[in-house]
DSSP file (Angstrom, degrees, kcal/mol; ACC not computed):
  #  RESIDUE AA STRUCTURE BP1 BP2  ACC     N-H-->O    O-->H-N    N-H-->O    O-->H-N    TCO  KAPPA ALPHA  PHI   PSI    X-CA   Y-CA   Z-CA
    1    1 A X              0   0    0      0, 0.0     2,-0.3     0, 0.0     9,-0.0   0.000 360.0 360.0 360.0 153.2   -5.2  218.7  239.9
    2    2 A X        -     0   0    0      2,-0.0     9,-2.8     0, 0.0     2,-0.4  -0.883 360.0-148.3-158.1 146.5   -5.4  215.6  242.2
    3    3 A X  B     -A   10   0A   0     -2,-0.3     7,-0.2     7,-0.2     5,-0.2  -0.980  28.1 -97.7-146.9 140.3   -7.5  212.7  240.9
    4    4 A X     >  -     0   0    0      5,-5.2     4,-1.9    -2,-0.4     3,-0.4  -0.294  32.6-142.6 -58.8 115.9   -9.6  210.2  243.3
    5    5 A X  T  4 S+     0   0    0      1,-0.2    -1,-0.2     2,-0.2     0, 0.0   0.527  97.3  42.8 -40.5  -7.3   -7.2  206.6  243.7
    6    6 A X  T  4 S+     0   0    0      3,-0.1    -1,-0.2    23,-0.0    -2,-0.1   0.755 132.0  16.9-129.1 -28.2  -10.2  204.2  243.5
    7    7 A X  T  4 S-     0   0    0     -3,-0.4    -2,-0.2     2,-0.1    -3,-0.1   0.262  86.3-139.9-132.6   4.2  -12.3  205.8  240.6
    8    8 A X     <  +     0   0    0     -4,-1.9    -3,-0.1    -5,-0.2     3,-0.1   0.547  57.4 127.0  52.5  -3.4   -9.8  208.0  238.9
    9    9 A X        -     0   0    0     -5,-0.2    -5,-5.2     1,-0.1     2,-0.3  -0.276  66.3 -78.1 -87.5 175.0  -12.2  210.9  238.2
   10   10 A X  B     -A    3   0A   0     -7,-0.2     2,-1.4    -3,-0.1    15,-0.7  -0.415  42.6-114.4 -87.2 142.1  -11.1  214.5  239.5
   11   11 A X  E     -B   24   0B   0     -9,-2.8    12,-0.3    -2,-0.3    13,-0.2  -0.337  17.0-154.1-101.1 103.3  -11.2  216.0  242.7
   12   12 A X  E     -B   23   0B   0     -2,-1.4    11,-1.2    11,-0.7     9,-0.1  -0.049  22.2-126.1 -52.0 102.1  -12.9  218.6  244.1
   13   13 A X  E     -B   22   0B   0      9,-0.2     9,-0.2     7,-0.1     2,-0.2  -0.093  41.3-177.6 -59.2 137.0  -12.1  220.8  246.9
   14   14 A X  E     -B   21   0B   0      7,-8.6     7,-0.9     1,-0.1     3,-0.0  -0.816  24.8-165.9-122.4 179.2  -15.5  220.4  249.4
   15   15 A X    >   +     0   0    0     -2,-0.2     3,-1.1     5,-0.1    -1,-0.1   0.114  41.3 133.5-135.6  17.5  -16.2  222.2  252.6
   16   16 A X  T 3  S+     0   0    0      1,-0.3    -1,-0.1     2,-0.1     4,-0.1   0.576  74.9  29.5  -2.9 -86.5  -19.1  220.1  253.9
   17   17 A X  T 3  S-     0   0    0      2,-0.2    -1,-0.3     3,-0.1     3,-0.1   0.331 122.1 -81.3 -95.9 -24.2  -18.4  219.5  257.0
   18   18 A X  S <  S+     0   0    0     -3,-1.1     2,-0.3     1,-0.4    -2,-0.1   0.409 105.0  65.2 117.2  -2.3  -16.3  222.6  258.3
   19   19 A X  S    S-     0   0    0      2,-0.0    -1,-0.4    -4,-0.0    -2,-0.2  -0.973  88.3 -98.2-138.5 167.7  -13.0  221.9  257.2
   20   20 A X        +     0   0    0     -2,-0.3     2,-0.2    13,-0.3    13,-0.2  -0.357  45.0 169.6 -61.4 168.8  -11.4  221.6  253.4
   21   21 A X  E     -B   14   0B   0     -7,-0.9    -7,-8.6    11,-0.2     2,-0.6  -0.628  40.3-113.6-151.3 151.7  -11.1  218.3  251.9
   22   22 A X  E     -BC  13  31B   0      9,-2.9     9,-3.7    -2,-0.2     2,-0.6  -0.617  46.3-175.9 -74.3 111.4  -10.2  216.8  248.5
   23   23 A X  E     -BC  12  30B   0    -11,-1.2   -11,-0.7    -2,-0.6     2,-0.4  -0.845  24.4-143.6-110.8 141.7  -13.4  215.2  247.5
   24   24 A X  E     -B   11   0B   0      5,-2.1     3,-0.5    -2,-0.6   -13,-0.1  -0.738  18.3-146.6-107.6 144.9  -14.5  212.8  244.2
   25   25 A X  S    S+     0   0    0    -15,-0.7    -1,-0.1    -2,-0.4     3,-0.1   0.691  87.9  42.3 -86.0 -11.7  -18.1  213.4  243.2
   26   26 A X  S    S+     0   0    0      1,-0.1     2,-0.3     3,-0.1    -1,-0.3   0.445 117.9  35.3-129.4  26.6  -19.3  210.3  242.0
   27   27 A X  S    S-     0   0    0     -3,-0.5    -1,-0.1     2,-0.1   -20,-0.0  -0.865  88.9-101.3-132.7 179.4  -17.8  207.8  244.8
   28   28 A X        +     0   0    0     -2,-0.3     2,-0.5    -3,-0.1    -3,-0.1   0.060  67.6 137.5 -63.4   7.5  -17.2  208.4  248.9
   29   29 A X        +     0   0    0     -5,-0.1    -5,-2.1    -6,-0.1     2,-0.6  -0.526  25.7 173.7 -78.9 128.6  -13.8  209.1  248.8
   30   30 A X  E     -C   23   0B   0     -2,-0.5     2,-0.4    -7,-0.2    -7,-0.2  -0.897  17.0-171.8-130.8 120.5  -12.8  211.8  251.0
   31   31 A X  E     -C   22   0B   0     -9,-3.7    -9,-2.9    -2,-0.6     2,-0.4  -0.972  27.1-140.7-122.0 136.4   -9.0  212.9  251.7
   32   32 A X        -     0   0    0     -2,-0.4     2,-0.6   -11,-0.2   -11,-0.2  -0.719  16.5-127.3 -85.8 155.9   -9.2  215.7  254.7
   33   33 A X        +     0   0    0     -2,-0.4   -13,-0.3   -13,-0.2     3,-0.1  -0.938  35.9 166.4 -80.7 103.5   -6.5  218.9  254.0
   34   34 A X        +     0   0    0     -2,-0.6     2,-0.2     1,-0.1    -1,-0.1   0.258  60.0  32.9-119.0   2.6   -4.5  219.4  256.9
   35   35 A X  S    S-     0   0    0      0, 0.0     2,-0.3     0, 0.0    -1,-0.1  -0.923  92.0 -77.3-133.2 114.2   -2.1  221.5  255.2
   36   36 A X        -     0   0    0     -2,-0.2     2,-0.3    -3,-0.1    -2,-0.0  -0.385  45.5-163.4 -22.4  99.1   -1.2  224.0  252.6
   37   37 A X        +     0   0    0     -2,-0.3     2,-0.4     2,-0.0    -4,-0.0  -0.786  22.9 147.3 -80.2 119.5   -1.0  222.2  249.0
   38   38 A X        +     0   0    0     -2,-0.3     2,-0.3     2,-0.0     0, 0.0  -0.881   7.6 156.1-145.5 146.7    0.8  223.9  245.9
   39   39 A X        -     0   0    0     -2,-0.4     2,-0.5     2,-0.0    -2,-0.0  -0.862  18.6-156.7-133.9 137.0    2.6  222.5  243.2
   40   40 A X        -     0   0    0     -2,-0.3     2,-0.4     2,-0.0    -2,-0.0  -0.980   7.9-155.8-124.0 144.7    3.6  223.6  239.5
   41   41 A X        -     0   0    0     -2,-0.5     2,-1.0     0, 0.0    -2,-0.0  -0.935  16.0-139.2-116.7 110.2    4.5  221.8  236.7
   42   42 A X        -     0   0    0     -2,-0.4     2,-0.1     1,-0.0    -2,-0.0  -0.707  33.7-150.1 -76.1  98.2    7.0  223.9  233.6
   43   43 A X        -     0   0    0     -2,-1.0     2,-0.9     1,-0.0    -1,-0.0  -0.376   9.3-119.4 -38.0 140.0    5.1  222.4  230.5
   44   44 A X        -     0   0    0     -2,-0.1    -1,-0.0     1,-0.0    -2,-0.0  -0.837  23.4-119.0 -95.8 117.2    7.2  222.0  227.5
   45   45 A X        -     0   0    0     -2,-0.9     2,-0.8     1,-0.1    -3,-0.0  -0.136  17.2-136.1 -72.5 141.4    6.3  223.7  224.7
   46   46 A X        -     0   0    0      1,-0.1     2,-0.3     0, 0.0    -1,-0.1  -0.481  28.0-112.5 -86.2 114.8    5.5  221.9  221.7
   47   47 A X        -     0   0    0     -2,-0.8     2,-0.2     1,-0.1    -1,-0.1  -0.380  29.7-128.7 -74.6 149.5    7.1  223.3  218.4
   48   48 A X        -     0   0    0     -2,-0.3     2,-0.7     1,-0.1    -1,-0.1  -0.382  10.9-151.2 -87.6 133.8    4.8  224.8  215.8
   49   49 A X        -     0   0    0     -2,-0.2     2,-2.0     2,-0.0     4,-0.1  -0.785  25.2-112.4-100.0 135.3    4.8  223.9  212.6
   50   50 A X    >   -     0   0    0     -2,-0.7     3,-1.6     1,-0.2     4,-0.2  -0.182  26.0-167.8 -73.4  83.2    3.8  226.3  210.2
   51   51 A X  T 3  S+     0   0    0     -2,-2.0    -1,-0.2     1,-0.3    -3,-0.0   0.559  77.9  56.7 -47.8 -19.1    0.5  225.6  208.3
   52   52 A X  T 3  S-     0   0    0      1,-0.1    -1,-0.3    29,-0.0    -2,-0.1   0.320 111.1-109.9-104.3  23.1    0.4  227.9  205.6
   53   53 A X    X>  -     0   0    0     -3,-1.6     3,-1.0    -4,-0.1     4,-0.9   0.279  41.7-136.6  78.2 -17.3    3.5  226.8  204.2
   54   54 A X  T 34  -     0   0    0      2,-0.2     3,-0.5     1,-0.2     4,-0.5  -0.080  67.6 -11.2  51.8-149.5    5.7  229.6  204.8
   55   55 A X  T 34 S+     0   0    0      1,-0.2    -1,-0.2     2,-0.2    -2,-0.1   0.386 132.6  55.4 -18.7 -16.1    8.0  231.0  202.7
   56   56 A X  T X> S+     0   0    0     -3,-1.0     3,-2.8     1,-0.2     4,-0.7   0.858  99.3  66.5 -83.1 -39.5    7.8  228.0  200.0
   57   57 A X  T 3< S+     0   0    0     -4,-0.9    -2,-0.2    -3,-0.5    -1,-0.2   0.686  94.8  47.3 -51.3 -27.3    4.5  228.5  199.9
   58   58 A X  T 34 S+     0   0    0     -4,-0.5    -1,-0.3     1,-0.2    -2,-0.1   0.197  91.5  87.7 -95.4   4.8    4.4  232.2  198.1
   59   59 A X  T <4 S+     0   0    0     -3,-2.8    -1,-0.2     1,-0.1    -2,-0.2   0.969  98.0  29.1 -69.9 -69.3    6.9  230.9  195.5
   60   60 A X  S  < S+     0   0    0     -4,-0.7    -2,-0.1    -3,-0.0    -1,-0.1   0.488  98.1 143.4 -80.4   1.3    4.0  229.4  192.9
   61   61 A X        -     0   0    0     -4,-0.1    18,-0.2    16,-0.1    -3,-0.1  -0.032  57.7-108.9 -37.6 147.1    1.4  232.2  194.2
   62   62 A X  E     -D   78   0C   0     16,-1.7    16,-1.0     1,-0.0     2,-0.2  -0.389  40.9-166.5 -70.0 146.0   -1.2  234.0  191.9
   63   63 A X  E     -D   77   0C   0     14,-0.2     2,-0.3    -2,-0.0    14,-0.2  -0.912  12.5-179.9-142.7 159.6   -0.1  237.3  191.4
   64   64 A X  E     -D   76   0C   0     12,-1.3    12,-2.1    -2,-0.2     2,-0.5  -0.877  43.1 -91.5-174.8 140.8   -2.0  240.7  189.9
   65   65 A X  E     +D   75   0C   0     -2,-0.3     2,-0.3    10,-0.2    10,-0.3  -0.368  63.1 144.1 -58.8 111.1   -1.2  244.0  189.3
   66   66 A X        -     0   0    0      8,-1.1     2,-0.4    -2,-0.5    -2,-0.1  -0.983  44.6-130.6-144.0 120.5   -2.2  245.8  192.5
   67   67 A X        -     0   0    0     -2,-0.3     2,-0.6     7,-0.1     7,-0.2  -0.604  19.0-136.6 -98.3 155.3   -0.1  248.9  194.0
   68   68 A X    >   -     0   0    0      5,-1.5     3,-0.7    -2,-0.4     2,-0.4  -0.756  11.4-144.5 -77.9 115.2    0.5  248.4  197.7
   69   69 A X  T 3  S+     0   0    0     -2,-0.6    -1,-0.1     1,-0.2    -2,-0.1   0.254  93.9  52.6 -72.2  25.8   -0.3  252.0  199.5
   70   70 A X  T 3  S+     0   0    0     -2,-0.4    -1,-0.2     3,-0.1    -2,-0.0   0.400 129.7   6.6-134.3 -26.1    2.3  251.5  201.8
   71   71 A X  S <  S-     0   0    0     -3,-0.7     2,-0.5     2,-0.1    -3,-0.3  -0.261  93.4-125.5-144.8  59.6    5.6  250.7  199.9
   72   72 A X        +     0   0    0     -4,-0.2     2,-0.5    -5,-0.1    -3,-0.1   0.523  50.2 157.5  -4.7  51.3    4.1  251.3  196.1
   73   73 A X        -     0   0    0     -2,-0.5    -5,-1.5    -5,-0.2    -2,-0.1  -0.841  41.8-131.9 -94.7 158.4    5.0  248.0  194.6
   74   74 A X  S    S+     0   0    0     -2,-0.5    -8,-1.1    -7,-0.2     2,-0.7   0.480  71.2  63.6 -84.4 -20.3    3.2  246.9  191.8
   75   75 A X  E     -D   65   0C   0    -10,-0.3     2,-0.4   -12,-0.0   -10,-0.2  -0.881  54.1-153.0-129.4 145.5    2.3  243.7  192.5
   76   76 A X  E     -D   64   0C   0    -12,-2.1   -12,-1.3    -2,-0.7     2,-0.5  -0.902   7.3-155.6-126.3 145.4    0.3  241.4  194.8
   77   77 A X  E     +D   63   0C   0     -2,-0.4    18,-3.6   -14,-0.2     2,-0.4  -0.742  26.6 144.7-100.3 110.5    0.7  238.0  195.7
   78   78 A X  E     +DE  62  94C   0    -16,-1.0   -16,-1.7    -2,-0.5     2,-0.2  -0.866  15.1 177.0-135.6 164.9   -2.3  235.6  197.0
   79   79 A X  E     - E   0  93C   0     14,-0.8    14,-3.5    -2,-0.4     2,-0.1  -0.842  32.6-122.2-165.1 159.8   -3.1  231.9  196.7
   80   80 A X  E     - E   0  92C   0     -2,-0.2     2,-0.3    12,-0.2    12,-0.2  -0.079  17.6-163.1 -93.1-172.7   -6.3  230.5  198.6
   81   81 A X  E     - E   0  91C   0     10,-0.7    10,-1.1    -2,-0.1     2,-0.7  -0.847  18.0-137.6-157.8 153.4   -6.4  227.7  201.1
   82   82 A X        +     0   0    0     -2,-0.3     8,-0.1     8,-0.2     7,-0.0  -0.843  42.3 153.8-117.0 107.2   -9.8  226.0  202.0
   83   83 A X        +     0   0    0     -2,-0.7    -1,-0.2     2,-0.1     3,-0.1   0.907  49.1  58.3-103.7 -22.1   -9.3  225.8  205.7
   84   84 A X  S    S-     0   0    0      1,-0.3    -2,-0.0     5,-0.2     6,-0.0   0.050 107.1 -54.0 -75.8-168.3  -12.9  225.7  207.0
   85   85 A X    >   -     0   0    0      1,-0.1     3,-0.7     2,-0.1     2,-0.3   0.070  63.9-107.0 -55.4 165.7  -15.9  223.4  206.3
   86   86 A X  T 3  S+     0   0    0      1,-0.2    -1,-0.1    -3,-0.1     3,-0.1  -0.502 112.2  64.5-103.4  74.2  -16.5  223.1  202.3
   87   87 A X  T 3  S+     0   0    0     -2,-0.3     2,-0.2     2,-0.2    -1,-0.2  -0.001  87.2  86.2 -80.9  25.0  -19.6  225.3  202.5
   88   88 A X  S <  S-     0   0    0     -3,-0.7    -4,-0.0     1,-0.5     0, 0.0  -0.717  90.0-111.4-107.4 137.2  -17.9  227.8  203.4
   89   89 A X        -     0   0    0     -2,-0.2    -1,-0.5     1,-0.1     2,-0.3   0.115  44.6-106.4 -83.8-165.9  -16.2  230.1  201.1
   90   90 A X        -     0   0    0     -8,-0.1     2,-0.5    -7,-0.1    -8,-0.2  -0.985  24.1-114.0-138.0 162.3  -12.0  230.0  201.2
   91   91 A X  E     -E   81   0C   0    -10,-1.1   -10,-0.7    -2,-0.3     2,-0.2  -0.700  18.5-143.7-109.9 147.9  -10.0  232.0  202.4
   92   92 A X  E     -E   80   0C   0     -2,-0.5     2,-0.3   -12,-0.2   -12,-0.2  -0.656  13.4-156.0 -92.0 128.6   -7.2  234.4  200.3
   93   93 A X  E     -E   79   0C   0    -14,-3.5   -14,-0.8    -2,-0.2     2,-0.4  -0.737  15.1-153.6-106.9 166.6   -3.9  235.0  201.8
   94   94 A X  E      E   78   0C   0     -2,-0.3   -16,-0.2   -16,-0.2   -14,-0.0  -0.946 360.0 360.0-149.3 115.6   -2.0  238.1  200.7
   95   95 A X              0   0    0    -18,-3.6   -17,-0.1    -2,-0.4    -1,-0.1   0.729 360.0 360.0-127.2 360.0    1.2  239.3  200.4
């Protein structure tokens, strides 16, 4: 992305005229492309923090006898979070 020097807004490749140029849509500035442009830029990736608390979180959980059909244990473990709007129901995690 390439961004206009005089007005800062983004630029646009145009073909007006008959050849490429970088152009900005809301002033006259015009740079022609006389050349093959590429660059990339390696982002860094941000670490995530975990929002549902992670392991601490299922320590004080609500629990109720429920058998699992996939490893029969006897109990299940949920607590709620309200992550949407509050007229909105909330939602139950489960483990």
């Amino acid at each position: 992305m390439l961004f206009c020097p005089t007005c800062a807004n983004l630029l646009v490749i145009s073909q007006g005229t008959g050849y490429n140029k970088w152009a900005c849509n809301t002033c006259p500035y015009e740079f022609p492309i006389s050349k093959q442009m590429t660059s990339r830029t390696k982002l860094k990736r941000k670490q995530v923090d975990d929002v549902l608390g992670g392991d601490e979180a299922w320590k004080h959980a609500d629990s109720t006898a429920a058998t699992c059909p996939k490893c029969d244990h006897g109990r299940a473990y949920f607590y709620q979070l309200q992550i949407r709007s509050a007229d909105e129901p909330m939602t139950t995690c489960t483990f």
